[in-house]
C-alpha positions in Angstrom: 21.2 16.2 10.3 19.2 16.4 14.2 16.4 18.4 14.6 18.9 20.6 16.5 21.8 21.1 14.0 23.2 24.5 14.2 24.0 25.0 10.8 20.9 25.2 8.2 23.1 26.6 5.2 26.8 26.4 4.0 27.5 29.4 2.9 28.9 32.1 5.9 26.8 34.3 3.8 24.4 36.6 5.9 21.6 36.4 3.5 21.1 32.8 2.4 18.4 32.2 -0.7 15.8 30.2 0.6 12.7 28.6 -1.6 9.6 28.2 0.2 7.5 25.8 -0.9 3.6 27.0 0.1 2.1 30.2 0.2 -0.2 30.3 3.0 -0.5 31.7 6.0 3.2 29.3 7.5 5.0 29.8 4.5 4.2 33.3 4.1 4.9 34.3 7.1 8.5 32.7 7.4 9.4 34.4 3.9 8.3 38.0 5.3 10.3 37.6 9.0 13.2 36.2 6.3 13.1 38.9 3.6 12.8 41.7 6.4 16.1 40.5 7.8 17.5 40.6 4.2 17.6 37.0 3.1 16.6 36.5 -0.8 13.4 34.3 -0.8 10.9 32.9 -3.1 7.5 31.4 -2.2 6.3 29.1 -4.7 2.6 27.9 -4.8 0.8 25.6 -6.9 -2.2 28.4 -7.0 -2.8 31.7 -5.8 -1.4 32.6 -2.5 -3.3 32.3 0.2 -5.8 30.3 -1.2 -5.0 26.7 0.4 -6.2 26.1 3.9 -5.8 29.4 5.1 -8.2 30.9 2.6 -10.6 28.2 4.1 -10.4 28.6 7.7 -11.8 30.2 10.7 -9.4 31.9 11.6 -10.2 31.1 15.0 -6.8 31.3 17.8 -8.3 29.3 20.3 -5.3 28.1 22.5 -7.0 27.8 25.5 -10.9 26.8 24.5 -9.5 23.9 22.6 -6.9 21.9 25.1 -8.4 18.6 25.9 -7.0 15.7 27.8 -3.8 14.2 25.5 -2.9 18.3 24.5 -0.9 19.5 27.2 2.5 18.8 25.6 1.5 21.0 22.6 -0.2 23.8 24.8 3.3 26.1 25.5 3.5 26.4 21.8 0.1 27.3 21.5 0.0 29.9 23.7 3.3 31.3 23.3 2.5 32.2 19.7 -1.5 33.3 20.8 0.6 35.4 23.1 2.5 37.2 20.2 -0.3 37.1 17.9 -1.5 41.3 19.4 2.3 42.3 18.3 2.4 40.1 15.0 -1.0 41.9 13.5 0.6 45.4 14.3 3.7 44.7 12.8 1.9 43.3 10.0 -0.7 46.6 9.4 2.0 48.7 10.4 4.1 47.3 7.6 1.6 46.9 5.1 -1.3 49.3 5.7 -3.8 46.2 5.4 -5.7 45.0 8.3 -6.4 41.6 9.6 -9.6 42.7 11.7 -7.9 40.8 15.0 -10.7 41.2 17.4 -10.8 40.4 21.0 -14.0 39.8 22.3 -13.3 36.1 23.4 -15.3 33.1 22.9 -18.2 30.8 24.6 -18.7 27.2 24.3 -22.2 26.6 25.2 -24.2 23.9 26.2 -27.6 22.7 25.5 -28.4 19.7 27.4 -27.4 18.1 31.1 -25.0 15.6 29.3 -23.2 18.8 27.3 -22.6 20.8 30.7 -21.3 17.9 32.5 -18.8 17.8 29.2 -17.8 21.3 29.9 -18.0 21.2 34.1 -15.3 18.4 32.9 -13.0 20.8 30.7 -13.5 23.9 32.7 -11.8 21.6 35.9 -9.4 20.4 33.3 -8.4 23.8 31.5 -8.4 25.3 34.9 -5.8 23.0 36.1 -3.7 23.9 33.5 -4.0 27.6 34.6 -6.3 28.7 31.6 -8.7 32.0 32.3 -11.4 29.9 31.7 -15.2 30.8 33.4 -18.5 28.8 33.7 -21.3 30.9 32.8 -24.6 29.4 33.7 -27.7 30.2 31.1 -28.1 33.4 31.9 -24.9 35.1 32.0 -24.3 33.4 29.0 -27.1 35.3 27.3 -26.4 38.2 29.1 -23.2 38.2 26.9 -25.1 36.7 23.9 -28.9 37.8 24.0 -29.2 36.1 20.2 -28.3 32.4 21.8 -31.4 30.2 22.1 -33.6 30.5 25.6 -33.0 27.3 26.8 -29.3 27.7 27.0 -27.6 25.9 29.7 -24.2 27.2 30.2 -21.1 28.0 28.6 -17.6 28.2 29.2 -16.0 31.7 28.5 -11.8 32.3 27.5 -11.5 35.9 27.4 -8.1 35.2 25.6 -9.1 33.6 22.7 -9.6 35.8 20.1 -10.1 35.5 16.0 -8.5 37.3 12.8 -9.6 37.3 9.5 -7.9 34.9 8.0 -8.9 36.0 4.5 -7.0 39.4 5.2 -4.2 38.1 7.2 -3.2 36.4 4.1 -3.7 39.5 1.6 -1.4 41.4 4.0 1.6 38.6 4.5 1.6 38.1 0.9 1.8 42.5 0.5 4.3 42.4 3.3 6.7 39.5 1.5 6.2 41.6 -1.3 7.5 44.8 0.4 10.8 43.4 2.2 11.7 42.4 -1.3 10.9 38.7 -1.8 9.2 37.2 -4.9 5.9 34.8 -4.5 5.5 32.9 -7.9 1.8 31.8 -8.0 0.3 29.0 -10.1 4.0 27.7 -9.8 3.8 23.6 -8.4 6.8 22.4 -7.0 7.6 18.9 -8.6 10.5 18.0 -6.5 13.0 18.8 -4.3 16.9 19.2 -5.9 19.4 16.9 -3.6 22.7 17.3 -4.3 25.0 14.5 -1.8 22.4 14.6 0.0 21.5 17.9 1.2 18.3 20.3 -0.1 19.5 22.7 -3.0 16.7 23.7 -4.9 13.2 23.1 -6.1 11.9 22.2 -9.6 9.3 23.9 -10.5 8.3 22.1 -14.1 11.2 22.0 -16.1 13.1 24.7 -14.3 15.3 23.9 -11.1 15.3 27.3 -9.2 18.2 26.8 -6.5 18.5 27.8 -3.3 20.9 27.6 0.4 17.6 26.5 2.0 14.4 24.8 1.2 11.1 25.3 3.7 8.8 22.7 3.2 5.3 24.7 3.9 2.7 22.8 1.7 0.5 22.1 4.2 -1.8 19.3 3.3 0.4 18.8 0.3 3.2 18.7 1.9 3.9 14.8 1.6 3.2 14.7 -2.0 6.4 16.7 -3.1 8.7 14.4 -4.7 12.7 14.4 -4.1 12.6 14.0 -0.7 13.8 10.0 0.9 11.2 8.4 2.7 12.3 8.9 5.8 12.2 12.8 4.6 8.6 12.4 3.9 6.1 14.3 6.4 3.6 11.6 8.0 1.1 14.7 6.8 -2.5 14.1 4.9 -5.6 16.3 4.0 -8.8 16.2 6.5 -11.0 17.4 4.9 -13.5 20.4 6.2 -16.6 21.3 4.9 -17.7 25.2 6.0 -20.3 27.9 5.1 -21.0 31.8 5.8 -24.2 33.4 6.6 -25.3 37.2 5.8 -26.2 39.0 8.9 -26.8 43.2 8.5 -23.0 44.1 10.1 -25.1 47.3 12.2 -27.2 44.8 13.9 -25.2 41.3 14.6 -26.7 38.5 16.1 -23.1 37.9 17.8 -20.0 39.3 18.8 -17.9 36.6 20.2 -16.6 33.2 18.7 -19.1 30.4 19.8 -18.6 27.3 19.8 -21.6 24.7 20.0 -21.2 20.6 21.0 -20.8 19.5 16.9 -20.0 23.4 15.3 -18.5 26.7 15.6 -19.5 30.6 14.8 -17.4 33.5 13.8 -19.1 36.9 14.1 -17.2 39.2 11.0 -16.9 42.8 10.9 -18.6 43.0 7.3 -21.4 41.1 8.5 -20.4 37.5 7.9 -20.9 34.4 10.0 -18.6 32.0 8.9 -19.5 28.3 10.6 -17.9 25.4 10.4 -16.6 23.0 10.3 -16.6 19.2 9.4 -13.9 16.8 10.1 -13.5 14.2 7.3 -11.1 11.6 6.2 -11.8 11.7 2.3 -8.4 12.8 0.9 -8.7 15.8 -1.3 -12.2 15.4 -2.1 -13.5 18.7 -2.5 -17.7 17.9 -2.5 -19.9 19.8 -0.7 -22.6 17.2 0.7 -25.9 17.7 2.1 -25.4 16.1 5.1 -21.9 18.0 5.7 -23.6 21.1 5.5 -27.0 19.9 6.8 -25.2 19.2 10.5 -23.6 22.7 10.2 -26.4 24.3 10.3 -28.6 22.4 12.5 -26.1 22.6 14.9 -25.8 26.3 14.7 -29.7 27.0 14.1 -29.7 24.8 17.9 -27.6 27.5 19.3 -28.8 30.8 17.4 -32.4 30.4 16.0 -32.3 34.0 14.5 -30.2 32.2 11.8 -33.2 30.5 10.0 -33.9 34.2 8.2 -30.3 34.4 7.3 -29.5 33.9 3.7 -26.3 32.2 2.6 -23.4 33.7 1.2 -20.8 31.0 0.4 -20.4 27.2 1.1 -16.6 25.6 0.5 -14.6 23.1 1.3 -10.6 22.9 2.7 -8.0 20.8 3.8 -6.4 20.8 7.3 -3.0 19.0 7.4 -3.3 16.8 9.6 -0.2 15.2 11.4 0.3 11.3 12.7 -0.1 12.8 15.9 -2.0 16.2 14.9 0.9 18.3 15.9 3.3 20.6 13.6 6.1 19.1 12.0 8.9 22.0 12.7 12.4 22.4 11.9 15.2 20.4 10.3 15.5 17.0 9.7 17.9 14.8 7.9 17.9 16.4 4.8 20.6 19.1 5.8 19.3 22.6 4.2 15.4 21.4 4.7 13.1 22.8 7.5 10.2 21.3 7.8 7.0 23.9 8.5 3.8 21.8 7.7 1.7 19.7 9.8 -0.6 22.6 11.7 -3.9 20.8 11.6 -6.3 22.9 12.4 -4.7 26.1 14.2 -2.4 27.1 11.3 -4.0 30.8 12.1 -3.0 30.0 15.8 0.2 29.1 15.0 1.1 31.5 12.1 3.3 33.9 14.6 5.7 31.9 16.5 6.2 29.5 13.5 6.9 32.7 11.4 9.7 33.4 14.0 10.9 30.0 14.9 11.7 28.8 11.6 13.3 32.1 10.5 15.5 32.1 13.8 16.5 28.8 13.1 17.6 29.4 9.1 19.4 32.9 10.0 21.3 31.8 12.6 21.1 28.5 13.3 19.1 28.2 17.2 16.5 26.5 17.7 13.7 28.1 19.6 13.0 25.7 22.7 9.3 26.7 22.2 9.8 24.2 19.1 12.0 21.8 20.1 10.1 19.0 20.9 8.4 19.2 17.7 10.5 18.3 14.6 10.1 15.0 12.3 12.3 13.1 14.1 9.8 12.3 16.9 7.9 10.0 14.3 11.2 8.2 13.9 11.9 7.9 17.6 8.2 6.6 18.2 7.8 3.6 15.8 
């Protein structure tokens, strides 16, 4: 089957059973835009939902901020879904009751040195070029919007569009809304393998018990490659990079920021309760899951450079996660070879981002059988056409 076969499932049913396999943020929110239209789904997660890589992020939906020379092929998606993202979080609250604190206040990338601004002189040309609302803020204006940054503060580059949620609550709510349109989530539930019968997805095993379905989604994130079943060229080109990410205390009446900054080697998120979550490293260690003292030591160095009110701060958690990282750090979406598979995996670091116009995409395609153009440059097949 091409990434653009029109039909995903056999029957002429209306409301196909479809088995997701992941329960964060990508697979949750395909199995709430499914079970609202009436299809029968089940999410399956090896732990809790929401507590993979979305329970470990920023949350950050920085489509315009983070576009750099070798992105602009991904940067329609990217925007398209941080352009639906206002409408998704509504629908979501409305539906739900739950918020996921989406806050628009923008972000700044500052600068310390000579050498950083000529870096972001470079991206702000760049970003501009691709007709991003970027700004360059010299020192003061960028404390003028920040008076907690450090004195010496060069510049900064401001996006007024890119925003954050909570990702934390956005998955609390997806998981209540999948809930409420009537589809089951079965936590602590590993999917062991993918059932092919002639060749085509119907089911997952979960242990000893096959539970089948018209369609399987294969939204594991990081894990996504290890799910057995599938033939190799089936496989996602997908492994775990490994971040390593901490949160400060600040008193939530008196912040020492409001916006997402970003510094040259870290990033802070300003929460409503108070928090300041910062991260993050970039590792290639597999699914090691240690915190190390120099991970966290360059986390807050950096961010003690850019905010010294920090130092008094105390610390209120320190974990680790797993981005899923693609072969060319791009999502991996829709179908395949595998007729009755749709691939949803592969987000790297803007699965937040991404959540939205994945959510619709994929359910689009399984309903009726269109593929969004917003997606189609994007399924497996381009890893196939490249080697």
């Amino acid at each position: 089957m091409s990434d653009s076969a029109p039909a995903i499932h056999p029957s002429s049913s209306k409301s196909p059973s479809v088995a997701v396999i992941g329960a964060g943020a990508i697979g949750l929110g395909i199995a709430w835009r499914l079970a609202s239209a009436g299809a029968r789904v089940d999410v399956f997660d090896q732990g809790e939902a929401g507590r993979g890589a979305t329970h470990a992020s920023g949350g950050m939906l920085a489509a315009c901020i983070e576009t750099e020379p070798g992105e602009e092929w991904m940067l329609p998606l990217n925007r398209e879904s941080q352009r639906r993202w206002p409408a998704f979080a509504a629908e979501l609250e409305a539906a739900t009751g739950l918020s996921v604190e989406l806050r628009t206040e923008g972000t700044l990338y500052i600068g310390h040195t000579a050498d950083d601004m000529a870096r972001l002189r470079f991206l702000h040309e760049f970003q501009r070029g691709l007709d991003l609302p970027i700004e360059l803020l010299n020192g003061a204006e960028a404390r003028r919007r920040e008076p907690y940054l450090q004195p010496g503060v060069a510049g900064a580059l401001f996006s007024p569009e890119d925003h954050q949620v909570e990702n934390r609550a956005l998955s609390r709510a997806l998981h209540a809304a999948v809930l409420k349109a009537g589809g089951r989530v079965h936590e602590h539930a590993a999917v062991t393998r993918i059932e092919l019968r002639g060749g085509r997805a119907a089911g997952v095993w979960v242990g000893d018990t096959l539970h089948p379905a018209d369609v399987v989604v294969l939204a594991a994130g990081a894990w996504s490659r290890g799910v057995e079943g599938l033939p190799a060229a089936g496989r996602p080109p997908v492994r775990p990079i490994k971040g390593q990410m901490l949160a400060l205390r600040m008193d939530p009446a008196a912040p020492l920021l409001r916006h997402v900054v970003w510094t040259p080697t870290t990033y802070l998120i300003p929460r409503l309760d108070g928090r300041l979550v910062i991260g993050a490293t970039s590792e290639e260690r597999g699914f090691n899951e240690d915190l190390t003292a120099g991970g966290i030591f360059s986390l807050l160095e950096g961010v003690w450079r850019a905010v010294p009110g920090v130092a008094e701060l105390p610390i209120d958690e320190m974990w680790t996660g797993f981005r899923p990282g693609s072969r060319d750090d791009a999502p991996i979406l829709g179908t395949g070879e595998v007729e009755g598979l749709v691939y949803a995996t592969g987000h790297h670091r803007n699965g937040i981002l991404l959540a939205p116009v994945t959510a619709d995409a994929i359910a689009r395609l399984i309903l009726t059988g269109e593929t969004d153009p917003v997606i189609a440059g994007f399924g497996i097949g381009r890893f196939r056409e490249a080697a």
